[in-house]
C-alpha positions as CSV (number, residue, x, y, z in Angstrom):
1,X,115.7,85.1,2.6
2,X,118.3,83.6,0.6
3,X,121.4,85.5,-0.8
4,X,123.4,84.5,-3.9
5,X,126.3,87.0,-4.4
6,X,128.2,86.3,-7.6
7,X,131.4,87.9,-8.0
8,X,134.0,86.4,-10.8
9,X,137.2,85.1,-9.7
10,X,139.8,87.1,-12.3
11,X,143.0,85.5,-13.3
12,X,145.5,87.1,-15.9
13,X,147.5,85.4,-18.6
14,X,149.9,82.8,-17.7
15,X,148.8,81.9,-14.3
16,X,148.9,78.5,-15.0
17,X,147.6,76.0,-17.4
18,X,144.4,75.1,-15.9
19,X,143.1,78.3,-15.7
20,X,144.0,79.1,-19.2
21,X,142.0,76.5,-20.2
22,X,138.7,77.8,-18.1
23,X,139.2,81.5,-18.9
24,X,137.2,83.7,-21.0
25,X,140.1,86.1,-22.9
26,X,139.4,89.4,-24.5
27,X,142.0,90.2,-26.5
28,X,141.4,94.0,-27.4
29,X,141.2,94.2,-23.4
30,X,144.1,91.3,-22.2
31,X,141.7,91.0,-19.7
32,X,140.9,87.4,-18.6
33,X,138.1,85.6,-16.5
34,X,136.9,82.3,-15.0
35,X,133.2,81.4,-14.2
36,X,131.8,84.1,-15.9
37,X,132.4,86.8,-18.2
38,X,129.7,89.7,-18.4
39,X,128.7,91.9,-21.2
40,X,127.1,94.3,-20.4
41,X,124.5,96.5,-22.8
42,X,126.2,99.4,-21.3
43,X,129.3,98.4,-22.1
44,X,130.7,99.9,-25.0
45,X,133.6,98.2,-25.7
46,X,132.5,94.5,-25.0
47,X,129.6,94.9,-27.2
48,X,130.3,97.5,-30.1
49,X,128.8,97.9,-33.1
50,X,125.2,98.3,-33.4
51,X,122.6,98.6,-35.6
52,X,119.0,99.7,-35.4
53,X,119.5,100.1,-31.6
54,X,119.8,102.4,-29.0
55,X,120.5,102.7,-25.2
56,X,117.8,102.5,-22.9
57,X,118.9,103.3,-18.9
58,X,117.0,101.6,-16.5
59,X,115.9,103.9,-13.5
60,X,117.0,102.5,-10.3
61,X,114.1,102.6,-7.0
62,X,115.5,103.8,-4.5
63,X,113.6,103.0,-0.8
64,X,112.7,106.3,0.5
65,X,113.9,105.4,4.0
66,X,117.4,105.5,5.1
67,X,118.9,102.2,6.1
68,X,121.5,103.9,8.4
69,X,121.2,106.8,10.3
70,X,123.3,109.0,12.8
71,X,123.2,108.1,16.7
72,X,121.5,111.0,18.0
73,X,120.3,109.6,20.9
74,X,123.7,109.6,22.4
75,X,125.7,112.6,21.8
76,X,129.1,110.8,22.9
77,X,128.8,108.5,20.0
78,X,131.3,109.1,17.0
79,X,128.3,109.6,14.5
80,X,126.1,112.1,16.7
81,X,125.5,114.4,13.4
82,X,126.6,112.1,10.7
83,X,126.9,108.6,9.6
84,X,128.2,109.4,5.8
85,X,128.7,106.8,3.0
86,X,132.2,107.3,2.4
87,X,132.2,103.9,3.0
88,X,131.8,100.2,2.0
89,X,129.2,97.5,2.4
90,X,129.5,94.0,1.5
91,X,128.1,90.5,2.2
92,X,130.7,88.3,4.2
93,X,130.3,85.3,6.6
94,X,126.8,85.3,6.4
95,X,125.8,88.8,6.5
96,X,126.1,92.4,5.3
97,X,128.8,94.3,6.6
98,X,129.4,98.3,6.3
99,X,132.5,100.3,7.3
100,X,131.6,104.1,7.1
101,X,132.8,107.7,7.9
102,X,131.1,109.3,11.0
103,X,131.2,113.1,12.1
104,X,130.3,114.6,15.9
105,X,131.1,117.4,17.4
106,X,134.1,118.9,18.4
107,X,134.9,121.3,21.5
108,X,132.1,123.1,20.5
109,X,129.2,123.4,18.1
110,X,131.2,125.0,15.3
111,X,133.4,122.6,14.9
112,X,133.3,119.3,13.5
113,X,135.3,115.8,14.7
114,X,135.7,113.6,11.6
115,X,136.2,109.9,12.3
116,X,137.1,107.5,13.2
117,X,136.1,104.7,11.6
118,X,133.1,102.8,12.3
119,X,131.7,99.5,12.2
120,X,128.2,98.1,11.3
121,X,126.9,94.9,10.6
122,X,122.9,93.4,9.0
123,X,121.5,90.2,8.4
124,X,119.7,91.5,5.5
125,X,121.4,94.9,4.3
126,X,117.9,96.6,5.5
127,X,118.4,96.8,9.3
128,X,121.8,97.4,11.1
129,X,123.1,97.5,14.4
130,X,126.1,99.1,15.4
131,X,127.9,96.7,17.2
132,X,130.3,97.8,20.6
133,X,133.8,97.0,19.8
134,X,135.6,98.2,22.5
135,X,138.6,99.3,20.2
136,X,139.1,102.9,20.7
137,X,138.3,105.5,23.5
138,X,136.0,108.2,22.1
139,X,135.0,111.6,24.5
140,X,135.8,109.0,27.4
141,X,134.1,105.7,26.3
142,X,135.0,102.5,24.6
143,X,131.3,101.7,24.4
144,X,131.6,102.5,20.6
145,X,131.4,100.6,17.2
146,X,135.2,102.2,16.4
147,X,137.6,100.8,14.7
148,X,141.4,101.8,16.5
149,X,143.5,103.2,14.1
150,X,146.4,105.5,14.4
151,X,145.2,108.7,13.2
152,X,142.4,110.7,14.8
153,X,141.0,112.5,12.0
154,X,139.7,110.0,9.3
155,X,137.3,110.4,6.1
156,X,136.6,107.8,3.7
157,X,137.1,104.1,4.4
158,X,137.2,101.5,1.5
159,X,137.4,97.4,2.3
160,X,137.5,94.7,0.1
161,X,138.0,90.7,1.1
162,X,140.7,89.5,-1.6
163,X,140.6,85.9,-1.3
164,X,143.1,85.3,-3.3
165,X,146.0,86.8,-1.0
166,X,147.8,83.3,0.5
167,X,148.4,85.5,4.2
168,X,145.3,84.8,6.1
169,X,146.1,88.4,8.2
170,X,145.7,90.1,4.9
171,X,142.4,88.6,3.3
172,X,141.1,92.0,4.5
173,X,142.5,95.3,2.8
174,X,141.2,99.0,3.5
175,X,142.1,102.4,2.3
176,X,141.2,105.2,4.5
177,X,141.5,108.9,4.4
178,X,143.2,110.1,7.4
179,X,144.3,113.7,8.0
180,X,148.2,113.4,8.1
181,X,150.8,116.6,7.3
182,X,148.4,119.4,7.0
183,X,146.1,118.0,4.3
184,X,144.0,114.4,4.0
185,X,145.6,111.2,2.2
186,X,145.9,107.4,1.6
187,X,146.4,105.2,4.2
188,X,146.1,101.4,3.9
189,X,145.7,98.4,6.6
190,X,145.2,94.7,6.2
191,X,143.3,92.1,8.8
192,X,142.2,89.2,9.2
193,X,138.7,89.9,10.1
194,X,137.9,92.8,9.4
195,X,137.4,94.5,12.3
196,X,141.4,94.3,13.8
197,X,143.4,96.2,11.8
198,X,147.2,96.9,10.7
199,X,148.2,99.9,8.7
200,X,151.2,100.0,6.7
201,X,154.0,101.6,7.8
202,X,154.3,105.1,5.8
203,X,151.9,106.3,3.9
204,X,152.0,105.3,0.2
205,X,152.0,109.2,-1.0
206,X,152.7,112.1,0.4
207,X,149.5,114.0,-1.7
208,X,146.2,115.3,-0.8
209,X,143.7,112.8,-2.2
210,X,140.0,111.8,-1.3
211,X,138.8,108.2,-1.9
212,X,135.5,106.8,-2.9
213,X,136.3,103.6,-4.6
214,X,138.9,100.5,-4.0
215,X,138.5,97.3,-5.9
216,X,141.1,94.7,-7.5
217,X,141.1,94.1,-11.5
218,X,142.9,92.0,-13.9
219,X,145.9,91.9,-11.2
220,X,146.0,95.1,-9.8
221,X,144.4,97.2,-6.8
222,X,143.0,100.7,-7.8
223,X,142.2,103.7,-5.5
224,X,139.7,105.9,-6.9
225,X,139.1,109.5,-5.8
226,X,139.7,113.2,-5.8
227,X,142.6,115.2,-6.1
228,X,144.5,118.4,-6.8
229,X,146.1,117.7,-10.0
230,X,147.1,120.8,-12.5
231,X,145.3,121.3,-16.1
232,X,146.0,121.8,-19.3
233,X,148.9,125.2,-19.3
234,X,149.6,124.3,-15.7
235,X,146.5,125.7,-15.0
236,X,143.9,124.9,-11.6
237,X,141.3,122.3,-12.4
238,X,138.2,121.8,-10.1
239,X,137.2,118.5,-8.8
240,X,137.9,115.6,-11.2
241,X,138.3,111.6,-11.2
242,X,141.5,110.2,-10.4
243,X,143.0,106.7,-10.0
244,X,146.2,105.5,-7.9
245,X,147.6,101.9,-8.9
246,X,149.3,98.8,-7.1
247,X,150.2,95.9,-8.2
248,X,150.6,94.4,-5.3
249,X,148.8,96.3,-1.9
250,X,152.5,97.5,-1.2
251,X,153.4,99.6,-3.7
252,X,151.6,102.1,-5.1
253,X,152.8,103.5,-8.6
254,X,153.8,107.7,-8.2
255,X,152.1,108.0,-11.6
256,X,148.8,109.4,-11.1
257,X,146.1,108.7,-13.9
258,X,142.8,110.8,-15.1
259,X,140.1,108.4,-14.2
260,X,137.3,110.4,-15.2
261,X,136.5,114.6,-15.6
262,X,134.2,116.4,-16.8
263,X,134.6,120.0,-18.9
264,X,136.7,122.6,-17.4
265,X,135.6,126.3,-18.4
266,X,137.2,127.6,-21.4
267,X,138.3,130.4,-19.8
268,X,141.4,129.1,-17.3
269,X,140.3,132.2,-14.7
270,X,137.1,130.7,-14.4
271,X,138.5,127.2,-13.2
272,X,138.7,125.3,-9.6
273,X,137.3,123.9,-6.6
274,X,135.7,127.4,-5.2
275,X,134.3,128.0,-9.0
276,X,130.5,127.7,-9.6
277,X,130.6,124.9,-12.5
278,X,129.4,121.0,-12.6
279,X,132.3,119.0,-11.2
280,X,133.6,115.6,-10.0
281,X,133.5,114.8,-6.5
282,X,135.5,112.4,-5.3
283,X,135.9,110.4,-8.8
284,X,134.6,107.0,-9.1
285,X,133.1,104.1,-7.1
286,X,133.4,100.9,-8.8
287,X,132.4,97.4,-8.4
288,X,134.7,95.0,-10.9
289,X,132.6,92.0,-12.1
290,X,135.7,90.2,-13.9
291,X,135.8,91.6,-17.8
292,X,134.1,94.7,-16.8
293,X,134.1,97.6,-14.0
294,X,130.9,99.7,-13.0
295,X,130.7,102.5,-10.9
296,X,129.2,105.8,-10.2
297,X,130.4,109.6,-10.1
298,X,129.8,112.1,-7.9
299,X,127.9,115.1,-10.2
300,X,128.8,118.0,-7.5
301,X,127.0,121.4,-8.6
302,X,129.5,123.6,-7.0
303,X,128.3,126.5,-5.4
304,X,130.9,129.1,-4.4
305,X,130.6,130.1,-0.1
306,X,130.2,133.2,1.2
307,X,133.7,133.9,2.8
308,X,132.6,137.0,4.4
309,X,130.6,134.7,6.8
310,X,131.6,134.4,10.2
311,X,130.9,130.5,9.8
312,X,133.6,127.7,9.9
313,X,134.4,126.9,6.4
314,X,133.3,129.7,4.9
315,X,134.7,128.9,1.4
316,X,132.0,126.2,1.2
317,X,128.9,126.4,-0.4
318,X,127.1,125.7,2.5
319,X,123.4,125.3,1.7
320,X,123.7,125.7,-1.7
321,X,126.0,123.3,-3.7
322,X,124.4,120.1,-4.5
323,X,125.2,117.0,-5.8
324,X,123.7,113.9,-7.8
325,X,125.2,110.7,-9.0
326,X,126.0,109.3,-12.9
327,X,126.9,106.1,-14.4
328,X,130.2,105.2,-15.9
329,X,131.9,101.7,-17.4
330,X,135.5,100.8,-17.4
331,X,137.3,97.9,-19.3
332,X,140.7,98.5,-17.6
333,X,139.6,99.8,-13.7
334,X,141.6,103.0,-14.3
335,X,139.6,105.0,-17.2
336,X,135.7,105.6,-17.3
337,X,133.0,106.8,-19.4
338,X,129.5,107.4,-19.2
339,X,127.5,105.2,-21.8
340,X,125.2,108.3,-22.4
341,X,127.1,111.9,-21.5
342,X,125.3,113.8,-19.0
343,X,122.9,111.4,-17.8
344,X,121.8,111.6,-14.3
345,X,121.3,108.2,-13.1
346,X,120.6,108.5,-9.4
347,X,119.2,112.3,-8.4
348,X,118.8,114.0,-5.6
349,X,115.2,114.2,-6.2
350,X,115.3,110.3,-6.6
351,X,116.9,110.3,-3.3
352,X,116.7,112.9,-0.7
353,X,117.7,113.5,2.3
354,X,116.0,113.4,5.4
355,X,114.2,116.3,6.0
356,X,114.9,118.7,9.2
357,X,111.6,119.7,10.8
358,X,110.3,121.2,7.9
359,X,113.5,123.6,7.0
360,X,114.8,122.4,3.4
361,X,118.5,121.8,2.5
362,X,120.2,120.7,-0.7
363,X,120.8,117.0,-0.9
364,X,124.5,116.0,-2.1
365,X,124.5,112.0,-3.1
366,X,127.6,110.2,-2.3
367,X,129.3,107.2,-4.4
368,X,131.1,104.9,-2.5
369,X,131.9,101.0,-2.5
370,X,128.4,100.6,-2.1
371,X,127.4,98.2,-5.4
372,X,127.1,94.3,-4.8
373,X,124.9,91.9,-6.4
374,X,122.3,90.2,-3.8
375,X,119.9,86.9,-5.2
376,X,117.7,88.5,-8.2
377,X,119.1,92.3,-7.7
378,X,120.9,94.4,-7.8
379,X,121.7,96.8,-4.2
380,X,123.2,100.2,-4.8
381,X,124.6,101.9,-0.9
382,X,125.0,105.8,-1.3
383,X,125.0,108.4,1.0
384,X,122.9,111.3,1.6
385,X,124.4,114.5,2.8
386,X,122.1,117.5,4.2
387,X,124.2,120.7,2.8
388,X,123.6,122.6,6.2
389,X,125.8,124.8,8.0
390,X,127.9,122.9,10.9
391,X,124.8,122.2,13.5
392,X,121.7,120.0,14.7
393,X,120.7,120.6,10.8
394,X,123.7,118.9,9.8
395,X,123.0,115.4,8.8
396,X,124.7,112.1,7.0
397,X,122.6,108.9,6.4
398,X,123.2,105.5,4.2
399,X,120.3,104.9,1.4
400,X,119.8,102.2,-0.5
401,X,118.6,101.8,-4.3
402,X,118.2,98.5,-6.1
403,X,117.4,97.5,-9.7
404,X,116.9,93.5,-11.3
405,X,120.6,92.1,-11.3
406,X,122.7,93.5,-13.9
407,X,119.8,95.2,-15.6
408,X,121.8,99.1,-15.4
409,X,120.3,99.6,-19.0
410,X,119.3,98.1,-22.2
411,X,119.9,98.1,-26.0
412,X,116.8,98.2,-27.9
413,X,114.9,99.0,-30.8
414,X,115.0,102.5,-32.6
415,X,110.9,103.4,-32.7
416,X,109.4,102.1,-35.5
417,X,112.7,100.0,-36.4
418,X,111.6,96.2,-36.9
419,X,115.3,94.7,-36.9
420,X,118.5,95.6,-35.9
421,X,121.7,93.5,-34.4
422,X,124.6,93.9,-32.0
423,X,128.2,92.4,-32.4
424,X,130.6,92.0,-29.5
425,X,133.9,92.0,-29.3
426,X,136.7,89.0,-29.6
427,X,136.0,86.6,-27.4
428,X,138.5,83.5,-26.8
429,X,136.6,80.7,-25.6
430,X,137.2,78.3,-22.9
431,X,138.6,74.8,-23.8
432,X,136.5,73.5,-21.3
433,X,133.1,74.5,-22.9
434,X,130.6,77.6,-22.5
435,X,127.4,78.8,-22.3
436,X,125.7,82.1,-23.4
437,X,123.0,83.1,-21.3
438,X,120.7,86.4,-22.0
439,X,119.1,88.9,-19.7
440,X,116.9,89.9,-21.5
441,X,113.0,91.0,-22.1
442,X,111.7,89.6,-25.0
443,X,114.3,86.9,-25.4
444,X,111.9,84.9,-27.4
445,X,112.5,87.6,-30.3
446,X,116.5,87.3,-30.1
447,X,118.3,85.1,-32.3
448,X,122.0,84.6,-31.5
449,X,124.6,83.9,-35.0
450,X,128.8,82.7,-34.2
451,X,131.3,84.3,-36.4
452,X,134.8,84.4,-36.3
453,X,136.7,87.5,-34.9
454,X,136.8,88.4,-39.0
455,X,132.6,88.9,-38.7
456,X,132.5,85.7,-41.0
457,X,129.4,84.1,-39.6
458,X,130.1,80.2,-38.8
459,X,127.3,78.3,-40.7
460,X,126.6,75.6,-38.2
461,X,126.1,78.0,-35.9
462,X,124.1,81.1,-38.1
463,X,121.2,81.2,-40.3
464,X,118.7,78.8,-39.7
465,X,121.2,76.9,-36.8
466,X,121.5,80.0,-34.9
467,X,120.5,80.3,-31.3
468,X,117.7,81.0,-29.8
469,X,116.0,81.4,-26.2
470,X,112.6,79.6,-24.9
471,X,112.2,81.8,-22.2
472,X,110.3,85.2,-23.1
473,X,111.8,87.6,-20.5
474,X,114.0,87.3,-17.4
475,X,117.0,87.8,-15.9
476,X,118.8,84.0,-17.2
477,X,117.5,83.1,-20.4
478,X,120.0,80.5,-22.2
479,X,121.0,80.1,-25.6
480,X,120.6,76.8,-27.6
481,X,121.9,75.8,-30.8
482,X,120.2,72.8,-33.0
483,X,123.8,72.2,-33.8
484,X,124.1,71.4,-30.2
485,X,126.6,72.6,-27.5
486,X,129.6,74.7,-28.0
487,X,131.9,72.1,-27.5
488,X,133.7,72.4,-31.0
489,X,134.5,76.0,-30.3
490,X,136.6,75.6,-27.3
491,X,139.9,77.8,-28.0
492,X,138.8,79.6,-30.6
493,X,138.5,83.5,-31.0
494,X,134.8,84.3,-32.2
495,X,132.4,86.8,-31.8
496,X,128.8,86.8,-31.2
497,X,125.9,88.8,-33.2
498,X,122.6,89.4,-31.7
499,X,119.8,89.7,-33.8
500,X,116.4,91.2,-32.5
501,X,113.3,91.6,-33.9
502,X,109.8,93.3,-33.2
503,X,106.7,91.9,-33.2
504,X,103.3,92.8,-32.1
505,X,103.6,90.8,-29.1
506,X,107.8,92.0,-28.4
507,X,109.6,94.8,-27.6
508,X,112.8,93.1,-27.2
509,X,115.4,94.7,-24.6
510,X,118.8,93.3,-24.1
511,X,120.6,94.2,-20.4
512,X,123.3,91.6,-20.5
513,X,124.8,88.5,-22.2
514,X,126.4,85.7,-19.7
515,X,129.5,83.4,-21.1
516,X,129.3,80.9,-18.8
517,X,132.0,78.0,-18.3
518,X,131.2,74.7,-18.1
519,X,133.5,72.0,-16.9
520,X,133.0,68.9,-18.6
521,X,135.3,67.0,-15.5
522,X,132.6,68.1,-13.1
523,X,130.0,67.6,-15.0
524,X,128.0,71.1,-14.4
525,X,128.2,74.9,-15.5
526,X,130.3,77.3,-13.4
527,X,128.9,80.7,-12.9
């Protein structure tokens, strides 16, 4: 099988001349990207005025089997009970890679160990081993796939591979969520492989905080997660989205920003984490794909717990609170929204856990850095938690859904409408050429009209010289113009308007529109 993983490269203004002249600029963003800029039909703000349409979500298939599991067979092994998806997975030096958060027992059976780190690697993303790194001694043995690091106690672990980072000992960076000071918080480590790591010294704040996402974007590095910020009066909140900003992997900004929440009862005694009301766990994973960051939240349905339970935890909702997963879109990696409010996207009925001989327990999804493109689709890693009390019923496994690259959802047709049209937003053009591209079905019924960023429509390129695709349906349909390439518009601000109409053979569905660059110096299109 081959894989073709296609990820951006961003560059902000003023980097140097060059890449001014290769980048796609969106000015109501300041954003800037070479290759390839993505617009998403999801995306709000890149395209935003519509007419005749609606959203469409796609629903992703999720493979019914786990694609990681816990180690029972050895009960020395860090992920005896639980090998949870507060994790990462992504495609490097040939293969898939996944760091992830394990849990074992403790001195006893009611009470958990939490970490460390651990290690796994795939040639396809499907089937993983778990190597033995001989890093760390765990209940007596090195024979283990964890990674050493200084604290004992450790949660989420987020990597990314930032090639752009000139030290070779820190093309690797990872957040982690080690237990320091009486409550869990941000660490961070660089390496130069991946597996050997160095943490910083400190820790960048001294605040509880629980991470799902990390990813870089238009210059920046962004922890997303879970805190215990006040509300509105000074009030308690429950769980909500949160984002923590660098600008460099060494500093991290005090400020703390609102990534993402959800309603908070009106009434402020009815609020927090122990409340029985639809919250955020541990805010949002995202994936950045140069003008544009997607990502899921964690939907918790919080479910008080029983405190008068002799039972560790007891202020958990054991085997009761559940938890599913929805879509969000972000133009700046810090704030989110969901392109339709409420939506489910990935439920636990879509995706449950593995049962535990024949006793039922609630399934809680987890987001994490999970979302990668792969060839023709798209892969989406999340965890599965089985809500049981601390014992053999408690369970953590790694699942796996997948949808046609890019294709999160659609704009389409109202029923019974037999036109309508899209506009994006400004778009500064390359001076080195581009190309628009469609993912579309029913391409064939798509016409594609140039204005300026005023709406005037360009007439060499509108009307009866608009573009149109060949191909009916498919994930790369390309644009041509009878007026020829788009040579003439290099360096200009414009915006593009997609028309689409119905026929008896159509039902037209737009998922994405590509601007590609292409380098006239080496003679070929950059994606």
């Amino acid at each position: 099988m081959a894989f073709c993983l296609l990820y951006p490269e961003v560059r902000t203004r003023g980097d140097n001349e060059e890449s001014e002249k290769r980048a796609f600029s969106f000015p109501a963003t300041g954003v800037q990207v070479e290759g390839q800029a993505v617009l998403l039909a999801i995306d709000d703000v890149s395209l935003p005025l519509k007419n005749n349409l609606c959203y469409y979500l796609s629903k992703p298939k999720v493979r019914k089997e786990p694609v990681l599991t816990p180690s029972r067979d050895n009960p020395d092994a860090p992920d005896y009970l639980a090998a949870h998806f507060y994790g990462t997975v992504l495609h490097d030096q040939g293969e898939f890679r996944m760091w992830y958060y394990p849990v074992s027992y403790g001195k006893n059976q009611k009470n958990l160990t939490q970490g460390p780190v651990c290690y796994a690697a795939s040639k396809d993303g499907f089937h993983w081993r778990k190597p033995v790194l001989n890093q760390l001694e765990f209940k007596g043995s090195r024979n283990n796939n964890a990674i050493r690091l200084p604290e004992s106690k450790i949660e989420g672990v987020n990597v990314i591979v930032d090639e752009n980072d000139p030290d070779p000992n820190r093309r690797y960076k990872m957040v982690y969520n080690p237990f320091h000071g009486g409550t869990f918080t941000i660490q961070t480590a660089t390496s130069p492989d991946g597996i050997h790591w160095t943490p910083r010294n400190g820790y960048p704040k001294e605040q509880f905080f629980e991470q799902s996402g990390f990813f870089q974007y238009n210059g920046v590095y962004l922890i997303h997660g879970q805190s215990l910020e006040v509300g509105e009066g000074g009030g308690a909140r429950g769980r909500q989205g949160y984002a923590w900003v660098s600008p460099d992997f060494d500093r991290w900004l005090q400020a703390t920003a609102e990534a993402f929440a959800l309603p908070e009862p009106a009434n402020p005694a009815e609020r927090g984490t122990t409340k029985p009301y639809d919250q955020v766990h541990l805010g949002v994973s995202g994936a950045s794909f140069g003008n544009v960051v997607v990502g899921l939240y964690g939907l918790w349905h919080n479910f008080p717990g029983d405190q008068s339970r002799n039972v560790p935890e007891s202020w958990f909702g054991h085997e009761k609170t559940s938890g599913d997963l929805g879509l969000v879109v972000s133009n700046d990696g810090i704030h989110f929204r969901e392109p339709v409010k409420g939506h489910v996207y990935i439920s636990r009925g879509d995706s449950p856990v593995t049962a535990s001989n024949g006793k039922t327990y609630p399934t809680i999804l987890i987001q994490s850095s999970g979302i990668l493109n792969v060839g023709d689709e798209t892969r989406i890693y999340h965890g599965r938690w089985r809500n049981a009390a601390y014992g053999e019923d408690y369970w953590g496994e790694v699942a796996l859904a997948t949808l046609p690259r890019y294709r999160w959802g659609a704009l389409g047709l109202y029923p019974r409408q037999a036109e309508g049209e899209v506009w994006t937003t400004p778009i500064t053009l390359p001076k080195t050429g581009s190309r628009v591209v469609l993912n579309a079905d029913g391409a064939d019924a798509m016409r594609v009209e140039i204005a300026n960023e005023h709406f005037e429509l360009l007439p060499e390129f509108s009307g009866e010289k608009s573009g149109f695709s060949n191909g009916q349906s498919g994930l790369e349909c390309p644009v041509n113009w009878p007026a020829g390439d788009l040579a003439s518009l290099g360096g200009k601000t414009i915006r593009l308007k997609i028309l689409m109409n119905r026929t008896d053979k159509s039902k037209p569905r737009l998922y994405a529109v590509y601007l590609r660059n292409v380098s006239r110096e080496h003679g070929g299109e950059t994606p």
